[in-house]
C-alpha positions as CSV (number, residue, x, y, z in Angstrom):
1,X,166.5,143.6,-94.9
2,X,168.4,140.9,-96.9
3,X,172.3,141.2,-97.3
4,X,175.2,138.9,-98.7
5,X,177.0,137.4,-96.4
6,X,180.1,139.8,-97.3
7,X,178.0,142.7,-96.4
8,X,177.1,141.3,-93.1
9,X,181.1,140.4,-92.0
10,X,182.0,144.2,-92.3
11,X,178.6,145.2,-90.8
12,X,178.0,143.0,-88.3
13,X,178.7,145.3,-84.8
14,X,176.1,147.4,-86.5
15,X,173.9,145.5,-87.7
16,X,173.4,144.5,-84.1
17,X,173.5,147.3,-82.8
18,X,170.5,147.8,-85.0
19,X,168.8,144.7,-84.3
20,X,169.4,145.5,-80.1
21,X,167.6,149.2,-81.0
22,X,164.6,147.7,-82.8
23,X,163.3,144.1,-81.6
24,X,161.4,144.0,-84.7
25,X,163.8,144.4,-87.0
26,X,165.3,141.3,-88.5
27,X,168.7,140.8,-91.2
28,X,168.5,138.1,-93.6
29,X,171.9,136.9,-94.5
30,X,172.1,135.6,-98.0
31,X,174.7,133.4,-100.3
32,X,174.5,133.6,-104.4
33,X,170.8,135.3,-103.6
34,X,169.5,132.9,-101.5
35,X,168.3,133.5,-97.6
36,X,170.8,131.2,-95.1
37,X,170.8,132.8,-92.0
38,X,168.3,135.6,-90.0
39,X,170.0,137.7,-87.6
40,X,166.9,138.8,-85.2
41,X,166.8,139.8,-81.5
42,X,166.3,136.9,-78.7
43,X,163.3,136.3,-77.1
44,X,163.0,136.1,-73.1
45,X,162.1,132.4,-72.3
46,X,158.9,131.7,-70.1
47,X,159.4,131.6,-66.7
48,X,159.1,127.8,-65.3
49,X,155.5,126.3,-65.1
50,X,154.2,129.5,-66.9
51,X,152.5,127.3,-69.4
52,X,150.7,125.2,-66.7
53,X,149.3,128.4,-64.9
54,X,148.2,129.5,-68.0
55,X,145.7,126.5,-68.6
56,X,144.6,126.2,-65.6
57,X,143.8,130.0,-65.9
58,X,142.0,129.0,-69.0
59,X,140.1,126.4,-67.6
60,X,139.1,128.2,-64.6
61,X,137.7,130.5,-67.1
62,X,135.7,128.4,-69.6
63,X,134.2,126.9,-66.4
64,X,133.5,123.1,-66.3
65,X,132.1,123.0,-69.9
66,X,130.0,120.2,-71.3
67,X,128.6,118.0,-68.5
68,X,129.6,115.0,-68.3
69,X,126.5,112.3,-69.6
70,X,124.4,110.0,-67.3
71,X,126.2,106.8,-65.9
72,X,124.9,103.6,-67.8
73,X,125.7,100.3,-67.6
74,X,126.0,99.0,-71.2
75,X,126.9,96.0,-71.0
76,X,123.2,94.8,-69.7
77,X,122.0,96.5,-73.0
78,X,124.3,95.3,-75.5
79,X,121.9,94.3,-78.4
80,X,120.0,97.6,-77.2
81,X,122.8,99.8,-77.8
82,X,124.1,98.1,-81.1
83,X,121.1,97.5,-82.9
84,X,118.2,100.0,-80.9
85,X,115.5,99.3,-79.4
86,X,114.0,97.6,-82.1
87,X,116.7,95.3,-82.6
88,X,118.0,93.8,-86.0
89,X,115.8,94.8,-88.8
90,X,115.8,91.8,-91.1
């Protein structure tokens, strides 16, 4: 619902009243037509470390996912790994 700001001084104990009734419900305030200010109902903050249990909840149940690749030492194949194995093609 969109009101002037006018509107919303004389209304405003009901308006929240209204807003405290129906969580959904949300008042935009306007000025010469244009939307300033959204009175809304609060929402309850998370609970401390709620966002950490909920990863590791998630992780726990994607499982380990992709494996992690073979151990090799590249640096004894450099030119192998840059160029392939058959090396610069000239």
């Amino acid at each position: 619902m969109k009101i002037s700001i006018s509107e919303a001084r004389r209304r405003l104990p009901e308006l929240v009243r209204q807003v405290r009734k129906d969580a959904g419900t949300s008042v935009q305030i306007t000025v010469h037509d244009e939307v300033v200010a959204e009175l809304r109902a609060s929402q309850p903050l998370p609970k401390p470390g709620e966002a950490a249990r909920k990863l590791l909840a998630l992780r726990k149940k994607l499982g380990r996912g992709v494996p992690k690749a073979r151990w090799s030492d590249v640096s004894s194949h450099v030119k192998e790994h840059l160029y392939g194995p058959e090396g610069v093609i000239r």
